[in-house]
C-alpha positions as CSV (number, residue, x, y, z in Angstrom):
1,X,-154.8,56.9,102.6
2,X,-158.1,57.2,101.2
3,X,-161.8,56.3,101.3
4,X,-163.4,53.2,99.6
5,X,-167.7,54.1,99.4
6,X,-169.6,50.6,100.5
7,X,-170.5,48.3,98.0
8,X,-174.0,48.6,96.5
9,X,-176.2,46.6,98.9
10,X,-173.8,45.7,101.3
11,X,-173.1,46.7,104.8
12,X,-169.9,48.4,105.8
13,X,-168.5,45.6,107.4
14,X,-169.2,42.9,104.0
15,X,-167.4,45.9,101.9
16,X,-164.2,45.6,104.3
17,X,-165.2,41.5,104.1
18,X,-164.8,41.8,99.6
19,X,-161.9,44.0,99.9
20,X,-159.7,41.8,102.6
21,X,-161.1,38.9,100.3
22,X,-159.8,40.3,97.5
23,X,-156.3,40.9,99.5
24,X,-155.7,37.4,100.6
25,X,-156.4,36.2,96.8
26,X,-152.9,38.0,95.8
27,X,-151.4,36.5,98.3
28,X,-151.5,39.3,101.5
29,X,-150.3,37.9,104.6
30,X,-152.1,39.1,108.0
31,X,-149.6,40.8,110.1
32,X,-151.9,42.4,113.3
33,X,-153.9,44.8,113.7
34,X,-153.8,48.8,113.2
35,X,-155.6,51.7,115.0
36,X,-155.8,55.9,113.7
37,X,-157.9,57.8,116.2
38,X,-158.7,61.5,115.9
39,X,-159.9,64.1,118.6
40,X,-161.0,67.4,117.7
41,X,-160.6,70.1,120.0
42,X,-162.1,73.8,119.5
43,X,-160.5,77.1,120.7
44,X,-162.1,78.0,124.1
45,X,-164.9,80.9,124.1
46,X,-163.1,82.7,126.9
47,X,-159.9,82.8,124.3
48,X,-161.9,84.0,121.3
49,X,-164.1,86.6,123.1
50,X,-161.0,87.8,125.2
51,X,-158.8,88.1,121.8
52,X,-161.0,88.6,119.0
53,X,-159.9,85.7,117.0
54,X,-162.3,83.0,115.1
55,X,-162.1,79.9,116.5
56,X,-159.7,77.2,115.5
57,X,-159.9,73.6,115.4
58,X,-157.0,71.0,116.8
59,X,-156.6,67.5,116.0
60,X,-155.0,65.6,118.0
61,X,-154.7,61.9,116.7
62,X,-152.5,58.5,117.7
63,X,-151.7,56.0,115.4
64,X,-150.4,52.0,116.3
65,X,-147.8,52.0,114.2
66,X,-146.0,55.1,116.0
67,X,-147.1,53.9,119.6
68,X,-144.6,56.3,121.5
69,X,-145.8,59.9,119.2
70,X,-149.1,61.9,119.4
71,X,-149.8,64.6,116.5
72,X,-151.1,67.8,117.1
73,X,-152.8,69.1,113.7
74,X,-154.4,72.0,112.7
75,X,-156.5,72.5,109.3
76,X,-154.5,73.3,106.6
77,X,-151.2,74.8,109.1
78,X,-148.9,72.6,110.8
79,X,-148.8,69.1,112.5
80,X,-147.0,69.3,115.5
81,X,-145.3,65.4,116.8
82,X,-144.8,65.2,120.6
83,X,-144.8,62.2,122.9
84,X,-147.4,60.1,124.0
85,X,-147.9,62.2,127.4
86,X,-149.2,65.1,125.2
87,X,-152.6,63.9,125.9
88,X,-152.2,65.0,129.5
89,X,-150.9,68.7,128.8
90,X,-154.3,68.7,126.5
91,X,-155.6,68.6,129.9
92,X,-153.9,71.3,131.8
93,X,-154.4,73.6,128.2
94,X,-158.8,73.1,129.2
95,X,-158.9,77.0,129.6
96,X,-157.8,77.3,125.5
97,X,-158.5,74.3,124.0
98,X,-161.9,72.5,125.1
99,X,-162.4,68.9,123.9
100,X,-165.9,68.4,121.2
101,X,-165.9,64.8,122.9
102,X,-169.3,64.0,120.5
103,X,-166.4,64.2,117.8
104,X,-164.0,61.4,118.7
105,X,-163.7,59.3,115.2
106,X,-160.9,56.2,114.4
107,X,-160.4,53.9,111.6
108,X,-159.3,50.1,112.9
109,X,-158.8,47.3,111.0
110,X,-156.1,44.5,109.5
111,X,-152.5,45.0,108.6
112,X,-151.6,43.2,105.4
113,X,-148.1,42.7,104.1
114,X,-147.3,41.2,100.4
115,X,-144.3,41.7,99.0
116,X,-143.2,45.1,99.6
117,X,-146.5,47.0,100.2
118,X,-148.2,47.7,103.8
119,X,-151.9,47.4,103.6
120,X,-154.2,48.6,106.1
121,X,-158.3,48.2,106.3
122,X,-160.2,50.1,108.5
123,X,-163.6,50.8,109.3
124,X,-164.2,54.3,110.5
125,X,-166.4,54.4,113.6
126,X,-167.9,57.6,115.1
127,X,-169.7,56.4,118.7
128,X,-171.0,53.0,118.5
129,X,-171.3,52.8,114.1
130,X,-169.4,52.7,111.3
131,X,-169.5,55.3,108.9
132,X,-167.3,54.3,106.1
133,X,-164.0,52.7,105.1
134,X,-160.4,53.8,105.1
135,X,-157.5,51.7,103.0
136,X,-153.9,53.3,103.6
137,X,-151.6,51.6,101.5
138,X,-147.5,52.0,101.9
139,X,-144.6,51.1,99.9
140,X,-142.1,50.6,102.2
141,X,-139.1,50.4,100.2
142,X,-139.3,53.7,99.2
143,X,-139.2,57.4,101.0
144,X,-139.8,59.9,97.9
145,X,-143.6,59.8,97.6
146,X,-143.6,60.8,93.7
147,X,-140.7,57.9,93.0
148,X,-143.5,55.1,93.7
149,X,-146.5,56.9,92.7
150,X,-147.2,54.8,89.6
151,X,-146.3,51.5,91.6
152,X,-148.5,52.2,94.4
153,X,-151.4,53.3,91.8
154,X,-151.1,49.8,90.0
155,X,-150.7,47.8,93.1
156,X,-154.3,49.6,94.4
157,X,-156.4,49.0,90.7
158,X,-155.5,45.3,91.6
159,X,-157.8,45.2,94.8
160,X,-159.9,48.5,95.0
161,X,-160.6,48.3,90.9
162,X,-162.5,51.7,90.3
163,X,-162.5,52.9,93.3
164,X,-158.2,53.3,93.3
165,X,-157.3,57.2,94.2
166,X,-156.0,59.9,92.8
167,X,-152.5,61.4,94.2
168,X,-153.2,63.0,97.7
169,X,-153.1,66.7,97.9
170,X,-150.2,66.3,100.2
171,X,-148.0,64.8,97.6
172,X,-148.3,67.7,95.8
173,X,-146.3,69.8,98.4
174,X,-143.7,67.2,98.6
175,X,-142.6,66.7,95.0
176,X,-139.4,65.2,95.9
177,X,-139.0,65.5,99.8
178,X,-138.8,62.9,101.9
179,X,-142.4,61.7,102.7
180,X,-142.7,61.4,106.8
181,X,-145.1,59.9,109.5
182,X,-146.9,63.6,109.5
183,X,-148.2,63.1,105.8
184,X,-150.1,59.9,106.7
185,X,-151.4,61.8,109.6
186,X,-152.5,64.6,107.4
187,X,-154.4,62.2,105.0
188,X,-156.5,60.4,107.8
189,X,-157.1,64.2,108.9
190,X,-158.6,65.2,106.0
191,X,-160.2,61.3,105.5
192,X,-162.1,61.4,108.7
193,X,-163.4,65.9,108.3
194,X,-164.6,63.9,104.8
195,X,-166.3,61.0,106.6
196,X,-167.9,63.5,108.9
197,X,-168.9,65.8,106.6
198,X,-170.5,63.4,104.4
199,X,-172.9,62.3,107.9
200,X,-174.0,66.1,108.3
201,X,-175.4,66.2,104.5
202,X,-179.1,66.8,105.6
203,X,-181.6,64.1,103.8
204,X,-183.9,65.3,101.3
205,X,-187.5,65.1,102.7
206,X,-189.9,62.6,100.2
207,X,-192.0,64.8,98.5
């Protein structure tokens, strides 16, 4: 999973346009449509004042392709997979975890399939605009991340050229484990903190 920046004097939505262009010209077949969302979730005052911890943040994210599973993640700890009714103990958990509802971000877009690879691109909308542009790209043949590395690295310079990136930090903890649902998860995670980030970045008054 990772970010593609928008083309030089184009909007988001022409960058995903020149990227699913590009796509269809290998021959990528549509196959539906996709949706990541994330919600972040802050340790309650009450908790921190009461046990003199910092406060934590919790993601809790859905994504299409695993309709019936919600993940529960926290910054660089563990990513927890329960059912879809998770949600609801969120809830009934108000009094430690309080939802930052300003900070509800997802990435939706196009499923491609050609050959063996899964392609998805999303545009990443915060609110009512889109700030920025995931591509999460899957060989599916394969379960060992670091086996397909190389593949999936030549298969991405074909349609993302430049922009094509480096091995994700979460490969590196793998090695030769089995790579699982949570690792995707865990990329978007740190995609969208990126994305939001990146919209906090005061501008630089004209002098």
């Amino acid at each position: 999973v990772s970010q593609v920046p928008v083309a030089e004097g184009k909007s988001v939505q022409q960058t995903v346009e020149l990227l699913t262009r590009k796509l269809e010209l290998l021959g990528a077949e549509k196959q539906g449509t996709f949706c990541v969302d994330c919600e972040t979730y802050h340790t309650a005052a009450s908790t921190i004042s009461s046990q003199g911890q910092t406060g934590k943040l919790m993601y809790v994210m859905h994504n299409s392709e695993y309709p019936l599973s919600c993940f529960a993640l926290f910054e660089n700890g563990p990513c927890l997979i329960a059912d879809a009714n998770f949600d609801i103990l969120m809830v009934k958990l108000k009094g430690f975890f309080q939802n930052a509802k300003a900070n509800k971000i997802e990435s939706r877009g196009t499923r491609y399939q050609y050959c063996d690879f899964l392609v998805k691109v999303g545009t990443v909308t915060m609110g009512p605009s889109a700030r920025g542009i995931s591509v999460e790209v899957e060989y599916c043949p394969c379960v060992i991340a670091n086996d397909c590395w190389n593949l999936l690295m030549e298969f991405m310079q074909s349609f993302m050229g430049s922009h094509t990136p480096g091995i994700p930090s979460v490969f590196s903890t793998k090695h030769d484990s089995i790579y699982s649902p949570a690792d995707t998860m865990v990329q978007y995670m740190e995609l969208f903190n990126k994305i939001r980030k990146q919209q906090q970045v005061p501008v630089a008054g004209i002098r």
